[in-house]
C-alpha positions in Angstrom: 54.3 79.3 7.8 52.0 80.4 10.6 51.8 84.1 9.3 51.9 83.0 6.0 48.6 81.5 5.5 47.1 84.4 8.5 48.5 86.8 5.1 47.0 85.0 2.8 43.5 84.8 5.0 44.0 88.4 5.7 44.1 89.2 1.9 41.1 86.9 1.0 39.2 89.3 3.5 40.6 92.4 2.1 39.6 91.3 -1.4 36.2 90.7 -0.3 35.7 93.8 1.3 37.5 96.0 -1.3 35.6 94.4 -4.3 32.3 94.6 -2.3 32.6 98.4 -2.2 34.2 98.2 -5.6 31.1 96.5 -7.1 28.8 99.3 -4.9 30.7 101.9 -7.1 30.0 100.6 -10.1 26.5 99.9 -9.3 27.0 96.1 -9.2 25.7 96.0 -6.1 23.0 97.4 -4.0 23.8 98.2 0.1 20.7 97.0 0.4 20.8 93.4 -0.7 22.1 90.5 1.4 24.5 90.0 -1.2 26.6 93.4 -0.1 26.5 92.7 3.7 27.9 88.7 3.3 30.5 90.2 1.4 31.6 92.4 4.4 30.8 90.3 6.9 32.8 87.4 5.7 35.9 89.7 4.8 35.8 91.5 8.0 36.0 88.3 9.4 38.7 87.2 7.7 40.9 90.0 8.2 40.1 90.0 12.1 41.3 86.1 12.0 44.4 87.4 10.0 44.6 89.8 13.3 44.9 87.5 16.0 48.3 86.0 14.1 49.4 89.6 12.9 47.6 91.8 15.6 47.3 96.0 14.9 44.8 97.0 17.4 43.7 99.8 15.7 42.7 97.5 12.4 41.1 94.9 15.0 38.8 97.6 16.2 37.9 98.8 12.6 36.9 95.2 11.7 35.1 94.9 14.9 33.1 97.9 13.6 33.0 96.9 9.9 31.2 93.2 11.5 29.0 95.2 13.6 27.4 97.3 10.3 27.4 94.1 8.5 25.4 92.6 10.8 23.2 95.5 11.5 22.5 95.4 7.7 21.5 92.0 7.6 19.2 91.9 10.3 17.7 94.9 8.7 17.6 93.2 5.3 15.7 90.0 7.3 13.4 92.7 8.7 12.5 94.1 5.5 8.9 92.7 4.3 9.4 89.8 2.1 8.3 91.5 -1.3 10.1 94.2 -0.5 13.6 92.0 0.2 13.1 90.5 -3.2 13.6 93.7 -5.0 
């Protein structure tokens, strides 16, 4: 049951990051936007929860990386001056 619902968590996360960069392709999206980084960061997060049940050390470290961007893109997108973020 256990690594069941770490599955299921896992594949929430992979649907968020996949359709995030899905939506970037089709121009949904802009890198840019707060919108974009959420997306990752909450779907990296996922899948390194999904980790600790079904651990793969090299996709740990990926996600580790993939929050790490995430975050580095928010904190820029705070950054940004505030007529600027509303575009």
């Amino acid at each position: 049951m256990q690594s069941i619902l770490a599955d299921l968590v896992g594949l929430s996360g992979t649907a968020l990051v996949v359709g995030a960069f899905f939506l970037l392709q089709l121009e949904r999206l802009n890198p840019k936007k707060l919108t974009y980084n959420l997306m990752n960061l909450s779907g990296a997060i996922l899948l390194l929860i999904s980790l600790c049940i079904n651990f793969n050390l090299a996709s740990f470290i990926i996600e580790l990386f993939w929050i790490g961007a995430s975050l580095v893109g928010i904190v820029r997108y705070f950054k940004r001056e505030p007529e600027a973020s509303l575009n």
